[in-house]
VOZANU-706761 format. One record per residue: residue in one letter; y, x, z of N, C-alpha, C, O in turn. Coordinates in steps of 0.001 Angstrom, whole numbers, padded with zeros to 6 digits, always signed. Each point is the difference from the previous one (the first is absolute). Example, Ala and Ser with C-alpha at 12.3 -4.5 7.8 and 13.67 -1.06 7.14 Angstrom:
BEGIN
A-005690+013190+007800+001190-000890+000000+001200+000900+000000-000019+001036+000665 S+001069-001386-001385+001190+000820+000060+001090-000770+000730+001108+000509+000169 
// end
This chain:
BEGIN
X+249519+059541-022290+000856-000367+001117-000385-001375+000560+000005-000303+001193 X-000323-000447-002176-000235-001449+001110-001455+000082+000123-000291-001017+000628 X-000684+001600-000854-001264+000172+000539+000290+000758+001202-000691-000347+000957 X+001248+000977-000806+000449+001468+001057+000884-001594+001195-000200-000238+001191 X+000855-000287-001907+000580-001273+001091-001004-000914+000387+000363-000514+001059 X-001341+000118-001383-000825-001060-000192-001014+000425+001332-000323-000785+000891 X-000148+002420-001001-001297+001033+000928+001017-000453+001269-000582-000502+000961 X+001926+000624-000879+001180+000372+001131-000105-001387+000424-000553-000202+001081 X+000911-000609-001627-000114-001282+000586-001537-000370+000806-000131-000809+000919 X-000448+001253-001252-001822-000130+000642-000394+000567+000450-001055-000314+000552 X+001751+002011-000384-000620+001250+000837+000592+000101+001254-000430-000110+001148 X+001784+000404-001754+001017+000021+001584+000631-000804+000187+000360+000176+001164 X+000318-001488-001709-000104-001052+000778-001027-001241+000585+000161-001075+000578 X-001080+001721-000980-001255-001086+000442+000137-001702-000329-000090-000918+000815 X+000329+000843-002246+000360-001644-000515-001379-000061-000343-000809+000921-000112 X+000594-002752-000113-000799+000287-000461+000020-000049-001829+000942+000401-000683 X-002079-000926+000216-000139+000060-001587+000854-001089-000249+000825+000386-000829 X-000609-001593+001148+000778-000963-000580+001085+000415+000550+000530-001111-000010 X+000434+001922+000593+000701+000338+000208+000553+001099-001580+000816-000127-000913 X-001853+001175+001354+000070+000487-001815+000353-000667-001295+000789+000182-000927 X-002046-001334+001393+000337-000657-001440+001032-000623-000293+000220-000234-001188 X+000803-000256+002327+001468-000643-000111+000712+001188-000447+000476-000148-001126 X-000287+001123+001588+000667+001228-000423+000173+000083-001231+001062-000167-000600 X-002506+000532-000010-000381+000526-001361+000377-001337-001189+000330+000241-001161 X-000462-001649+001734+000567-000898-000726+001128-000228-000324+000312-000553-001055 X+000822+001131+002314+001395+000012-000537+000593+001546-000805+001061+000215-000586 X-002029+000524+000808-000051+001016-001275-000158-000440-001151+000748+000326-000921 X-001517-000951+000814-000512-000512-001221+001199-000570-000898+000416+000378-001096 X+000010-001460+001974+000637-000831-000349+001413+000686-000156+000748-000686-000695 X-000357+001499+001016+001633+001409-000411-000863+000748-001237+000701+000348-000950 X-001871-000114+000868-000341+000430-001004+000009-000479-001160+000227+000773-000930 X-000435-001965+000702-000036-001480-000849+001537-000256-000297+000233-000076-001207 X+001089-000103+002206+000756-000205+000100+000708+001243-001236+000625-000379-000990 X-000853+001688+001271+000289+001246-000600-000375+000171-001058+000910+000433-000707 X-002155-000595+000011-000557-000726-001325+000300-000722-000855-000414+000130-001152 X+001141-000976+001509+000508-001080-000682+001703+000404-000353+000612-000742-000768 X-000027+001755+001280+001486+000218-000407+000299+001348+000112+001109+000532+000048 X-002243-000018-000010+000257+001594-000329-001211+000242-000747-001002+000451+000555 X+001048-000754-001905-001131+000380-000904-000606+001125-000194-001226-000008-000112 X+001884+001103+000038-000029+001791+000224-000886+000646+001507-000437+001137+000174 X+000387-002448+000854-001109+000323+000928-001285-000799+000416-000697+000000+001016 X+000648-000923-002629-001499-000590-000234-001094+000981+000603-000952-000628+000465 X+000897+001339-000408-001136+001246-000040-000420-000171+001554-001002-000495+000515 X+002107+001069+000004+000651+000030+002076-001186-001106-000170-001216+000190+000006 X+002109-001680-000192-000235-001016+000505-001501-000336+000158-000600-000387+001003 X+000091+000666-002413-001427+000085-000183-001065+000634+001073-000951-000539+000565 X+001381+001688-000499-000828+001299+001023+000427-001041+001466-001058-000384+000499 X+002161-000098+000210+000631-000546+001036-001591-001474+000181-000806-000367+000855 X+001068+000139-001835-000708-001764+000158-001395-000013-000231-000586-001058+000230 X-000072+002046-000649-001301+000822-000115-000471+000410+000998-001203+000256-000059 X+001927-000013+001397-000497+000230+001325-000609-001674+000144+000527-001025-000435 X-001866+001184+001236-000595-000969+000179-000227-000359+001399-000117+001018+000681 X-000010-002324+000133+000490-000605+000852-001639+000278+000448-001022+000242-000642 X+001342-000411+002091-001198+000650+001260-000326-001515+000177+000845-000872+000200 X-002843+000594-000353-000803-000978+000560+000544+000110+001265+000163+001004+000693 X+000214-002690-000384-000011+000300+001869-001007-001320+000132-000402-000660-000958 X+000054+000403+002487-001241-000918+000115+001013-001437+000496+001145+000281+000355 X-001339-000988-000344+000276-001877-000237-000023+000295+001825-000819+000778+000490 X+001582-001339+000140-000162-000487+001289-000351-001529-000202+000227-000753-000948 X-000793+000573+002038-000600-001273+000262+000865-001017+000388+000816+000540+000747 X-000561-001697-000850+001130-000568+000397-000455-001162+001744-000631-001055+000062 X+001093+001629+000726-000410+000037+001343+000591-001733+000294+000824-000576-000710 X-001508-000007+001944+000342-001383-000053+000197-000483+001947-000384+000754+000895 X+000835-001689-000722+000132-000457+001527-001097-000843+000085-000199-000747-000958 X-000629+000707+002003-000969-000344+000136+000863-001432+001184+001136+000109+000463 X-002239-001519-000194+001188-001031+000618+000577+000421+001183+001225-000093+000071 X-001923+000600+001009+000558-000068+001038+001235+000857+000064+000791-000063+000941 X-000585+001252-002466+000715+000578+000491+001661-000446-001127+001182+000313+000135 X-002010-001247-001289+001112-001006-000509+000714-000948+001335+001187-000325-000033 X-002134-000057+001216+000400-000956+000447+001163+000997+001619+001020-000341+000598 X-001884+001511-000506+001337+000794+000795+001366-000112-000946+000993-000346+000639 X-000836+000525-001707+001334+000231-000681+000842-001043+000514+000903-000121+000827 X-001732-000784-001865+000343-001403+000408+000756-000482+000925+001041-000617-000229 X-001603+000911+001603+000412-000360+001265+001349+001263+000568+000896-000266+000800 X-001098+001495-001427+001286+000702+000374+001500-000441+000102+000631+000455+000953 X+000162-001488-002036+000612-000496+000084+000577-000791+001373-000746-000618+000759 X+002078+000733-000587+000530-000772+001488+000088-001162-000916+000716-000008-001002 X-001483-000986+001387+000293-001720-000885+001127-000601+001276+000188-001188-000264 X+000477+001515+001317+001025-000613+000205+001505+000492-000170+000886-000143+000843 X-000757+000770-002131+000870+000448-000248-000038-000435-001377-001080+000087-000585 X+001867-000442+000109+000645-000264-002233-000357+001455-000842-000308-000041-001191 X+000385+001298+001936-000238+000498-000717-001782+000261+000013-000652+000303-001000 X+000124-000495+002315-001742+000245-000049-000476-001419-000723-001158-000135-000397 X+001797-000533+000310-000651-001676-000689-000049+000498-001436-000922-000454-000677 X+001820+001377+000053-000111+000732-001415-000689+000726-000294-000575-000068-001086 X+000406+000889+001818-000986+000691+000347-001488-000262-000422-000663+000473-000923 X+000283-001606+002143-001532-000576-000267+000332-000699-001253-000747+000325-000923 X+001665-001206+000618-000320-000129-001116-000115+000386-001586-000353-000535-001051 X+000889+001843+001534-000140+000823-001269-001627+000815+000095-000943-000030-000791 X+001113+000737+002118-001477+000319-000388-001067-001057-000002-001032+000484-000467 X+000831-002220+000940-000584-000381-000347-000053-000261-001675-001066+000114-000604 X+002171-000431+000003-000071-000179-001347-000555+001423-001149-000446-000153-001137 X+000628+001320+001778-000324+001205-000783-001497-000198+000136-000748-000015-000978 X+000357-000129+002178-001771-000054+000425-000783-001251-000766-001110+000030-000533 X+002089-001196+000655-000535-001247-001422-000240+000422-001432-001095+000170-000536 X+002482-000007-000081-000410+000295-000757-000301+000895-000732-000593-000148-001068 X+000994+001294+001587-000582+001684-000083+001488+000341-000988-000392+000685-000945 X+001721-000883+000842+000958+000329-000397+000628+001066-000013+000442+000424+001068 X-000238+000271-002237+000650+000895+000137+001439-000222+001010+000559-001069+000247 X-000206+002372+000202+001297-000059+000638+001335-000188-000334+000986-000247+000694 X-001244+000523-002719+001211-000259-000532-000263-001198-000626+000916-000501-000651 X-002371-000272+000735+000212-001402-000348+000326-000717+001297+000448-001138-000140 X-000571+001527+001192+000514-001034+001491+000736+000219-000344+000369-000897-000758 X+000823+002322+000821+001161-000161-000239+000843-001198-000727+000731-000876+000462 X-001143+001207-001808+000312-001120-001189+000279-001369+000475+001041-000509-000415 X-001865-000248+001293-000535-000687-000036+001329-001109+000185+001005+000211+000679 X-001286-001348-001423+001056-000889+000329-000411-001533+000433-000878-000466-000726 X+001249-000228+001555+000261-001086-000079-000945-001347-000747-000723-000775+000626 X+000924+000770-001832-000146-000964-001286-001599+000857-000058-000673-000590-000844 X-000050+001646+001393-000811+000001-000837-001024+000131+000919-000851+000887-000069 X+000881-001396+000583-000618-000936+001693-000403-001097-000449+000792-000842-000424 X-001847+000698+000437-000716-002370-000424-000399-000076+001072-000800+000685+000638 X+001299-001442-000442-000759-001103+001282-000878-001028-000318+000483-001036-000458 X-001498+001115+000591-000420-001196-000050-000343-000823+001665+000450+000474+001043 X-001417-001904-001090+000172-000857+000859-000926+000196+000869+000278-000284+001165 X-001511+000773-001446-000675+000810+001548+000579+001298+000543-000768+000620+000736 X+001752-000177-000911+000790+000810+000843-000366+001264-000718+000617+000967+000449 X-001391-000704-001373-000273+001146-000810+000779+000386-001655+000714-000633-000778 X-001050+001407+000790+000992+000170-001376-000108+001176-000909-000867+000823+000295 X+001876-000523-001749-000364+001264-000541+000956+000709+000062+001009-000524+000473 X-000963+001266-000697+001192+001189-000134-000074+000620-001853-000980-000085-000740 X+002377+000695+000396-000015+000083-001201+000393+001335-000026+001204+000229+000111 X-002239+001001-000275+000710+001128+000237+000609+000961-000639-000949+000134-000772 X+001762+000732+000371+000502+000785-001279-000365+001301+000394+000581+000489+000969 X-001585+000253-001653-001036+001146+000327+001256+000969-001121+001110-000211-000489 X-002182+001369+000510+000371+001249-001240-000390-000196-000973-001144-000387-000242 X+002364+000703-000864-000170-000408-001220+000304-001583-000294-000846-000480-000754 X+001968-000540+001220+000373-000872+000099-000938-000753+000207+000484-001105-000245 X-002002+000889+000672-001197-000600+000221+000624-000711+000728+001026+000258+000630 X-001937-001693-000712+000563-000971+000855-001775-000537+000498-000724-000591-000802 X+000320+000904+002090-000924-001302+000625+000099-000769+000829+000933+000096+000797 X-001978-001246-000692+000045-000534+000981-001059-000198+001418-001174-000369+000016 X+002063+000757+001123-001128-000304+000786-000144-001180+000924+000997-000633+000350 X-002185+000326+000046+000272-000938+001155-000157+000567+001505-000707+000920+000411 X+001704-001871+000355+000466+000103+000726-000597-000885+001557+000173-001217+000079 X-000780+001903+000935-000349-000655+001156+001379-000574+000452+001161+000246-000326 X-001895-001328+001430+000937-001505+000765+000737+001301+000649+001152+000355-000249 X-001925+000179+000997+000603+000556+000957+000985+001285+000279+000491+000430+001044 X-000376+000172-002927+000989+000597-000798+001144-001316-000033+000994-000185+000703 X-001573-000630-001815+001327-000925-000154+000775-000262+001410+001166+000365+000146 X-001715-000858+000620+000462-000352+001318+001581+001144+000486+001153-000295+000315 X-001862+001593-000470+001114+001070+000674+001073-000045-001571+001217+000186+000034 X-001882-000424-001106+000833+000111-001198+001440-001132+000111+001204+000256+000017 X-002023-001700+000053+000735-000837+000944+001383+000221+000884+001106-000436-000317 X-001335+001001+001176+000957+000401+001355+000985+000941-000898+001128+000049+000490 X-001291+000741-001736+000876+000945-000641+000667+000098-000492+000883+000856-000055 X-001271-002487-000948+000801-000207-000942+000517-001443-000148+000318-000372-001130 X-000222-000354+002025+000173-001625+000450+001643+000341+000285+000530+000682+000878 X+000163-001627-002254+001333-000099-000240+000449+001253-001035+001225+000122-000035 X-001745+000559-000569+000307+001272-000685+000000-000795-001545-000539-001090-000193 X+001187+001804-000734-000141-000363-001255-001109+000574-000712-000482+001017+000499 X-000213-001624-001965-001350+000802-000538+000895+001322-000359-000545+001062+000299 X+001265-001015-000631+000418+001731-000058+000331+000966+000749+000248+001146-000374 X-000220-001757+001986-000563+001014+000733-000986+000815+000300-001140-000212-000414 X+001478+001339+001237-000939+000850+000233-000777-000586+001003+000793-000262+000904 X-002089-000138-000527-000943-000025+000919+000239+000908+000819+000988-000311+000665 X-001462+001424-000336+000435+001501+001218+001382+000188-000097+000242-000065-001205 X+000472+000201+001628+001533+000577+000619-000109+001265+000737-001008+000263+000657 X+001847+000396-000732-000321+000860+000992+001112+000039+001205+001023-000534-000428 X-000852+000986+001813+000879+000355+000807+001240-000825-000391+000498-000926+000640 X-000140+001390-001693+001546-000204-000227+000397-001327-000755+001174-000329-000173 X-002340-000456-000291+000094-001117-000741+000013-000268-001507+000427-000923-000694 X-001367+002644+000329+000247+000074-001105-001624-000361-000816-000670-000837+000603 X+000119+001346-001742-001137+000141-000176-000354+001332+000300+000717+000956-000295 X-002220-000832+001096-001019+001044+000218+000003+000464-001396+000102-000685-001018 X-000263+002265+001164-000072+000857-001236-001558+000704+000140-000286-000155+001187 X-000328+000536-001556-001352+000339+000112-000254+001680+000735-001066+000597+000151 X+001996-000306+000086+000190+001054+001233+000107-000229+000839-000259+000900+000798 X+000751-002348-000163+000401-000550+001442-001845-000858-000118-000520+000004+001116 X-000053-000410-001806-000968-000387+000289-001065+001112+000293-000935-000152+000786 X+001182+001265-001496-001036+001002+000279+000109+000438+001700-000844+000016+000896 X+002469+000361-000943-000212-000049+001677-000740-000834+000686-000963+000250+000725 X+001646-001648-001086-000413-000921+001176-001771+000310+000182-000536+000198+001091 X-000075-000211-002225-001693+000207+000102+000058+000961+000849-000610-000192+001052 X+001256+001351-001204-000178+001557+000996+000340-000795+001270-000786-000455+000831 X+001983+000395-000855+000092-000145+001809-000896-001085+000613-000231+000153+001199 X-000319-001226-001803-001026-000755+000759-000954+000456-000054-000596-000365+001014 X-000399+001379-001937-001131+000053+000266+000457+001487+000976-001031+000313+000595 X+002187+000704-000219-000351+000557+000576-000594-000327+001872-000632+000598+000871 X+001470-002172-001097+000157-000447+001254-001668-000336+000312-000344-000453+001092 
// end
């Protein structure tokens, strides 16, 4: 039956293999789950987790070339509070190559300034990882305008409502500027 689900998922709905293989992993994992507190269907579970997961090929991880980093860039309305967030969020994602749930994160206190107008950032990755990057003048500068009078335990990005950006409102924001 879940080989017979597995052909169905790839024949007539046309998924692809890593699509399969998410499938067949949360099989796995009810199978594992079922194993462990129903001892009498060790056997099931066995034959279940013995189905073996489909090679799929690595996509390439695709990149913005400048002029078309520097269209994004410029999509933003900069005479408006909310396009000034804007550029400066996607300038800061394009600095320091940040995840969206580390911009999110991002607070306040973990911003350095230093005295040529450049600086580091302190970032909290996956898996509680913490690096650091540095930071162009001309990042700090819009960083500047964001957070001048805020406490270090604020959020850097806000969103709309005055709250902190959640890493879904940043994924948009990337969509709707680069669709522009």
């Amino acid at each position: 039956a879940v080989r017979a689900f597995l052909k169905h998922i790839e024949v007539d709905r046309s998924c692809s293999g890593r699509t399969r293989n998410q499938r067949l992993a949360a099989i796995h994992a009810f199978a594992k789950f079922v194993g462990e507190r129903s001892p009498e269907h060790i056997e099931w579970c066995g034959a279940i987790r013995a189905v073996q997961f489909k090679r799929t090929e690595q996509v390439p991880i695709s990149y913005l070339d400048k002029p078309e980093i520097e269209a994004i860039l410029n999509a933003p309305d900069r005479q408006t509070r909310q396009g000034c967030r804007d550029y400066a969020l996607l300038l800061f994602l394009y600095n320091s190559g940040a995840r969206a749930s580390e911009a999110a994160g991002l607070k306040v206190g973990e911003v350095e300034w230093d005295s040529a107008g450049t600086g580091i950032v302190r970032l909290h990755g996956k898996g509680n990882k913490i690096r650091f990057c540095p930071l162009w003048a001309r990042t700090m500068g819009e960083l500047r305008i964001l957070v001048t009078g805020k406490p270090d335990e604020a959020a850097v990005f806000l969103n709309r409502y005055g709250g902190p950006i959640g890493r879904f409102g940043i994924h948009a924001l990337v969509e709707r500027h680069a669709r522009t």
